[in-house]
ZAMARGU-4260 file (C-alpha; in steps of 0.2 Angstrom, whole numbers, plus 5000, padded with zeros to 4 digits):
<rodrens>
0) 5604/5853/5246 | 5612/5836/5243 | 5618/5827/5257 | 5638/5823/5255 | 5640/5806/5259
5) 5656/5798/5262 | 5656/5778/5258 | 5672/5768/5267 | 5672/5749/5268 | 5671/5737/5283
10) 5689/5732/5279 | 5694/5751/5281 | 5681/5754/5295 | 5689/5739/5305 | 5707/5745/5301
15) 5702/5763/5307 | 5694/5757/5324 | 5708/5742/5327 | 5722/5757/5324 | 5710/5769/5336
20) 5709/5757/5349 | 5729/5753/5349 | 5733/5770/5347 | 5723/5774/5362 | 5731/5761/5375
25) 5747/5763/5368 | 5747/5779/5373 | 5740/5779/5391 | 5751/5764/5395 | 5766/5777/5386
30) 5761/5790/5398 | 5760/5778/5415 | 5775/5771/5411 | 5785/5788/5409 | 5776/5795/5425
35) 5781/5777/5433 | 5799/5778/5428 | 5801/5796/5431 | 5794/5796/5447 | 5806/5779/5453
40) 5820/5787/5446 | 5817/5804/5455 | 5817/5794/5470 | 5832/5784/5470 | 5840/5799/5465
45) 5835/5809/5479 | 5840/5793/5491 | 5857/5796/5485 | 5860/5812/5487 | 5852/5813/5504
50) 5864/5798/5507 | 5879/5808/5500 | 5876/5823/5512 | 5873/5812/5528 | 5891/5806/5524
55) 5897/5824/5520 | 5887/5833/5536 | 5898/5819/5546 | 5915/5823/5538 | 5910/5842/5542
60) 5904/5840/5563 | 5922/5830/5562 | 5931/5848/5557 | 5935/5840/5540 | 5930/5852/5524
65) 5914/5850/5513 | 5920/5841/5499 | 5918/5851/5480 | 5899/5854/5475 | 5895/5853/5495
70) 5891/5871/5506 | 5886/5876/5521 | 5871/5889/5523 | 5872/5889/5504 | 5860/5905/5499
75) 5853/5897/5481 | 5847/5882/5494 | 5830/5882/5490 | 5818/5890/5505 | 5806/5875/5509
80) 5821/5864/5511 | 5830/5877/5521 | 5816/5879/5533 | 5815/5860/5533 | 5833/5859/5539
85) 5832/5875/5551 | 5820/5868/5559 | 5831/5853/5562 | 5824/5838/5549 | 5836/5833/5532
90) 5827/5833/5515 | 5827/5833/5498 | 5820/5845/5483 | 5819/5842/5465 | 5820/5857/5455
95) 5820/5857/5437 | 5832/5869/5429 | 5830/5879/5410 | 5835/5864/5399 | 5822/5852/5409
100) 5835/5842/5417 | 5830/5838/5438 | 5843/5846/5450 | 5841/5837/5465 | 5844/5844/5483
105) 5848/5836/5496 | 5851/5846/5515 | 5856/5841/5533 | 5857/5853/5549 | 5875/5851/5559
110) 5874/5850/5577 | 5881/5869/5577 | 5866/5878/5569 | 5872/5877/5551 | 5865/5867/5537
115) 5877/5856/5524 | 5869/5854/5505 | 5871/5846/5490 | 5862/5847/5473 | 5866/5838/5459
120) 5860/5839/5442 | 5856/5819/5436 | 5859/5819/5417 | 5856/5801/5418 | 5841/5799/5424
125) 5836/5812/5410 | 5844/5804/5397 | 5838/5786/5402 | 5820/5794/5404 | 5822/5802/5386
130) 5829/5782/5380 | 5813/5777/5389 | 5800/5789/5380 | 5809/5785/5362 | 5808/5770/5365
135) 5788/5770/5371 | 5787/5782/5354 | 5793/5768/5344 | 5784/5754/5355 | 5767/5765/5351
140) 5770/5765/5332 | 5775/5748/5330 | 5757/5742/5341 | 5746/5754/5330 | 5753/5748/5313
145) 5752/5729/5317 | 5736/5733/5324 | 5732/5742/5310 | 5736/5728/5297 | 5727/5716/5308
150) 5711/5725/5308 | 5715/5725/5288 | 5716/5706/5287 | 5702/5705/5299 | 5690/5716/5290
155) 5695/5709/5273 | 5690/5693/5276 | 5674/5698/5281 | 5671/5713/5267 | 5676/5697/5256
160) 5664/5686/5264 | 5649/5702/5261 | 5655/5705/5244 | 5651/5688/5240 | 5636/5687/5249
165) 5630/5702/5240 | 5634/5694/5222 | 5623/5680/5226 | 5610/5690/5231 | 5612/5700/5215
170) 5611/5682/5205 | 5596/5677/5216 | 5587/5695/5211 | 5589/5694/5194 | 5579/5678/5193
175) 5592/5664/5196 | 5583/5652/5207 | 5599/5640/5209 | 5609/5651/5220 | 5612/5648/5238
180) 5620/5665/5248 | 5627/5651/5260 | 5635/5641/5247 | 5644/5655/5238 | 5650/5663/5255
185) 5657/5647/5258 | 5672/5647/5271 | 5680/5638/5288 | 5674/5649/5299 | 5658/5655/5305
190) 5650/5671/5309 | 5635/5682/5307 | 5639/5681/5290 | 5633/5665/5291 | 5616/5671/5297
195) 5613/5683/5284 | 5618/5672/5271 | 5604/5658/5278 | 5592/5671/5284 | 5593/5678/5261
200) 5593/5658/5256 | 5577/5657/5267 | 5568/5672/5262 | 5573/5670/5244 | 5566/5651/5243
205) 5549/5658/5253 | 5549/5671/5238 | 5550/5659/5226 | 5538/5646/5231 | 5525/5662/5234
210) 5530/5667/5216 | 5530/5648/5208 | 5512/5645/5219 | 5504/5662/5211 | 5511/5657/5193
215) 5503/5639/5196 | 5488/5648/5202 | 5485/5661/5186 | 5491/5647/5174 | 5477/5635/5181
220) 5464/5649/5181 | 5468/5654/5162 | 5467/5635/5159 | 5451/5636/5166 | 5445/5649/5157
225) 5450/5641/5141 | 5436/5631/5137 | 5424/5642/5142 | 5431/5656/5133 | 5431/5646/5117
230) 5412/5642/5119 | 5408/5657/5121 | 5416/5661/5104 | 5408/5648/5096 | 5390/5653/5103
235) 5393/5670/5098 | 5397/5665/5079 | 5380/5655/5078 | 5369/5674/5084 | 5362/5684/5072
240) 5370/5699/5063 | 5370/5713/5069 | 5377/5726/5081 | 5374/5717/5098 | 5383/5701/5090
245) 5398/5711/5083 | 5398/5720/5103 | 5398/5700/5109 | 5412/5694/5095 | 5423/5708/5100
250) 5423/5705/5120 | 5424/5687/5117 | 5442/5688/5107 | 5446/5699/5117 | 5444/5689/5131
255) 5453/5676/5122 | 5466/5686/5119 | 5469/5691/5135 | 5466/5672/5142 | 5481/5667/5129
260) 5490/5681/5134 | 5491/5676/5154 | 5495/5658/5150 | 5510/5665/5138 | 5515/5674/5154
265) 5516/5660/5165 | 5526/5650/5153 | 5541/5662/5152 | 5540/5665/5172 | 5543/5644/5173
270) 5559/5645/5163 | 5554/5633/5153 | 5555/5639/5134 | 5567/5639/5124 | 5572/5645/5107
275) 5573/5636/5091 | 5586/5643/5082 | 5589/5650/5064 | 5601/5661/5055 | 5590/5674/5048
280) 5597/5691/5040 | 5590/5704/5054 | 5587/5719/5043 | 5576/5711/5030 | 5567/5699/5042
285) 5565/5714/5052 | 5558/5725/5036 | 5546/5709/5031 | 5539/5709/5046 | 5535/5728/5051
290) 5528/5730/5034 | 5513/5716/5035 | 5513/5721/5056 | 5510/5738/5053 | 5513/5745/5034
295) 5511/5762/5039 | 5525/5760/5051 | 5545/5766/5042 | 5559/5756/5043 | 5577/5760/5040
300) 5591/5747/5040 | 5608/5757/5044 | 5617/5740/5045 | 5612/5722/5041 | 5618/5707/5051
305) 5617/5689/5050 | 5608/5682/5068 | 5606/5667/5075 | 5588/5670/5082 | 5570/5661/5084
310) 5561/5670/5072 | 5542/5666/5078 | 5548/5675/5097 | 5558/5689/5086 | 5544/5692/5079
315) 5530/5690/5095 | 5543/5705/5101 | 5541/5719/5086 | 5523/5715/5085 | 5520/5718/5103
320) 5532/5733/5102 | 5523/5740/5088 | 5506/5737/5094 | 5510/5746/5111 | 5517/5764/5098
325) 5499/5761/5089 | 5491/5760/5105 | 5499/5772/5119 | 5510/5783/5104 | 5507/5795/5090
330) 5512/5794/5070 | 5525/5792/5063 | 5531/5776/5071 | 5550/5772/5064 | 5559/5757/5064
335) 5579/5756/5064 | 5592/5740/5064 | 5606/5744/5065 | 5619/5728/5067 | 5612/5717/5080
340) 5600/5732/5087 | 5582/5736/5083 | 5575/5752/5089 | 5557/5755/5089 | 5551/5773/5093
345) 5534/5782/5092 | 5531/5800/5095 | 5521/5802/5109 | 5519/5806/5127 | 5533/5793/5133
350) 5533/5778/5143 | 5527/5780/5161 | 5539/5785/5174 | 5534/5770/5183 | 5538/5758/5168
355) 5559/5767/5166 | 5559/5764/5184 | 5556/5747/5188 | 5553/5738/5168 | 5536/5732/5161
360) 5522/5726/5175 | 5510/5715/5170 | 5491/5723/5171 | 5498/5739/5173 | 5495/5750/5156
365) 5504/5765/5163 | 5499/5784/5169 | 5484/5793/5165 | 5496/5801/5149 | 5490/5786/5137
370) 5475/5781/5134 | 5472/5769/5146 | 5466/5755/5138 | 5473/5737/5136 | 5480/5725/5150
375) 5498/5728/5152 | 5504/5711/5145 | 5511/5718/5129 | 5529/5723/5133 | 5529/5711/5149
380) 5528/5696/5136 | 5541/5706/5125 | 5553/5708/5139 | 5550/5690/5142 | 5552/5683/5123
385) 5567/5695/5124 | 5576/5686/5139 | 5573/5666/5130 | 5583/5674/5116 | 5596/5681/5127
390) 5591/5697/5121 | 5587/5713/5132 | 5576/5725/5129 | 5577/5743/5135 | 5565/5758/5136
395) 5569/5777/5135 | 5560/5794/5132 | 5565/5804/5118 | 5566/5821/5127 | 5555/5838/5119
400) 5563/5851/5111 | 5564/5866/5119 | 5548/5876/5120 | 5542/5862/5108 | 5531/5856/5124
405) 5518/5864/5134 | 5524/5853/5149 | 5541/5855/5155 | 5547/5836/5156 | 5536/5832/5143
410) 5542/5818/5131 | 5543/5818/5110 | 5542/5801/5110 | 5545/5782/5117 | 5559/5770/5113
415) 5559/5753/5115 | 5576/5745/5111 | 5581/5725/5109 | 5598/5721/5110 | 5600/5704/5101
420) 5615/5694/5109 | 5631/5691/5099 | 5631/5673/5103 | 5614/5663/5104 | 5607/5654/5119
425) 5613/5635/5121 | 5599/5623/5123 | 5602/5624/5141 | 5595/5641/5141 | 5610/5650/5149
430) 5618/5662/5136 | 5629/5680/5141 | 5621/5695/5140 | 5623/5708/5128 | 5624/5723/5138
435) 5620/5740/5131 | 5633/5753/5130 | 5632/5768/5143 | 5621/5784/5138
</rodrens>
């Protein structure tokens, strides 16, 4: 079962824990405050009312008549204040009636055994608590949405700072050495932005003087291997004929072969080629080609284009593409340019998973599925011609019909396809591009 995942960003998440936070204290100190109020203004409302029936229980020992609202041994007098008072001590008692508001009571015992009471009910006191709570209601709102919009500045301008961070590192993976995470993050203020943004400049410049040092390193050794490698070319043409010497020949090219195919390499990983331009017409250049490559191969032109292109890399790309259908693939290969695009499929097992996943490694020839042969250099140098044309190259598996295959997941053929750029690259070597459409 898939696990649902919800994604939010920091600018919501600080938003949401800001608003939590204010929401939280706004409320306890909401709920002290009415408890504080409620509780002074019970209190001063009982200090009056006991001071109203001290005045009244002295009017009455005179022989003058309780005034309206006071009694004597009223009955609704509630008991623990009448046992209070009967037992000769005054008092107060808050009672809350049906509709919430306080009656306070408020009883003294005469000299003659009787008790004088008072209770009042304080609509003031309710209404001033009820102004009190609105206006803590109110008080409460206002503290989470400022703290809320707060947290939304906050936590944009560091989402900002990330998002930027994170499309430099994007830049800095895809091969562009001159970005700086620190410099594109940018800013007054600093923050552990800052460290992640020093802590990726570091890491990426210790990649890429590990990566520069190892391309240095296999350049130098197929230099090295060069002249030997020619030697023992040359040594091999002066044996005898035979098979041995035809065994000797064919390891030595090969050999060769893979020598200049390693230093090709590390000239596209240094960045430094770049393409000599010429207009060529795409479908008929592409045809010519094929045709002296590999005339068994067919080629259908659905729609011709002009291009500005280097026709020696163009074609180092279909020869490599075609070699690896003849090599890994089965008959019939098929050839198709259409506009600016130039597909090349075979029709058998597929590509390697491993190759759709992460693109074309060198000195890996894929899964057991193909034959097995070969160094892996192929597509990596066609990927990499592909890039100093602006160009991109993509690889896909042609899906089996259905019980057409003894395998389920089994592939009816690879496909490699170049995107040519509309625009060529400037002699600078930066050019936009052309990006394949979805599906």
């Amino acid at each position: 079962m898939k696990q649902f995942t919800l994604r939010t960003g920091i600018r919501w998440k600080i938003a949401f824990a800001v608003a939590a936070v204010g929401a939280l204290i706004a409320v306890a100190l909401s709920l002290v405050v009415h408890s504080a109020a409620r509780v002074s203004m019970l209190e001063s409302a009982r200090e009056v009312q006991l001071d109203r029936v001290q005045f009244i229980s002295r009017n009455a020992e005179a022989g003058r008549k309780p005034p309206m609202g006071a009694k004597l041994n009223d009955p609704d007098l509630p008991a623990e204040l009448r046992e209070k008072a009967r037992s000769g001590r005054r008092g107060t008692y808050v009672q809350e009636n049906p509709r919430g508001l306080p009656e306070v009571w408020a009883a003294v015992p005469l000299g003659n055994g009787q008790v004088v009471s008072l209770h009042t009910q304080f609509r003031e006191s309710a209404n001033m608590v009820r102004d009190l709570d609105r206006a803590l209601v109110v008080g409460s709102l206002s503290v989470v949405l400022a703290g809320s919009a707060l947290g939304v500045l906050i936590g944009g301008q560091i989402s900002r700072r990330l998002r930027k961070a994170a499309a430099a590192a994007q830049r800095v993976a895809h091969g562009d050495p001159d970005v700086r995470v620190r410099d594109a993050v940018g800013g007054v203020v600093r923050d552990e932005t800052d460290d992640l943004a020093r802590a990726v400049d570091a890491m990426a410049d210790t990649l890429q003087q590990r990566v520069e040092a190892e391309r240095r390193v296999t350049a130098d050794i197929a230099h090295e291997l060069r002249t030997p490698v020619t030697g023992l070319l040359t040594a091999a043409e002066l044996l005898p004929p035979g098979r041995p010497t035809e065994l000797v020949r064919d390891r030595a090219q090969a050999m060769r072969a893979l020598v200049e195919d390693v230093l090709e390499v590390a000239r596209l990983d240094s960045a430094s080629e770049r393409a000599e331009l010429q207009d060529v017409a795409l479908g008929e250049f592409v045809t010519r080609r094929v045709k002296a490559l590999m005339p068994e191969a067919s080629v259908r032109v659905v729609a011709d284009e002009i291009v500005s292109t280097d026709p020696r890399r163009l074609e180092r790309i279909l020869g490599n593409l075609l070699a690896n259908a003849g090599r890994y693939g089965q008959p019939p290969v098929q050839v198709d340019i259409e506009g600016r695009v130039v597909r090349v499929r075979d029709h058998g097992p597929g590509f390697p998973e491993a190759l759709l996943r992460e693109g074309p490694s060198r000195f890996r020839t894929g899964s057991t599925d193909r034959a097995g042969v070969g160094h892996g250099l192929g597509l990596t140098i066609a990927e990499g011609q592909a890039r100093v044309l602006g160009a991109r190259l993509t690889f896909r598996n042609v899906a089996a019909a259905r019980g057409a295959a003894a395998d389920e997941g089994a592939a009816a053929g690879a496909v490699a396809v170049l995107w040519l750029p509309e625009h060529a690259p400037t002699a600078t070597g930066s050019f936009p591009i052309l990006q394949p459409p979805p599906g």
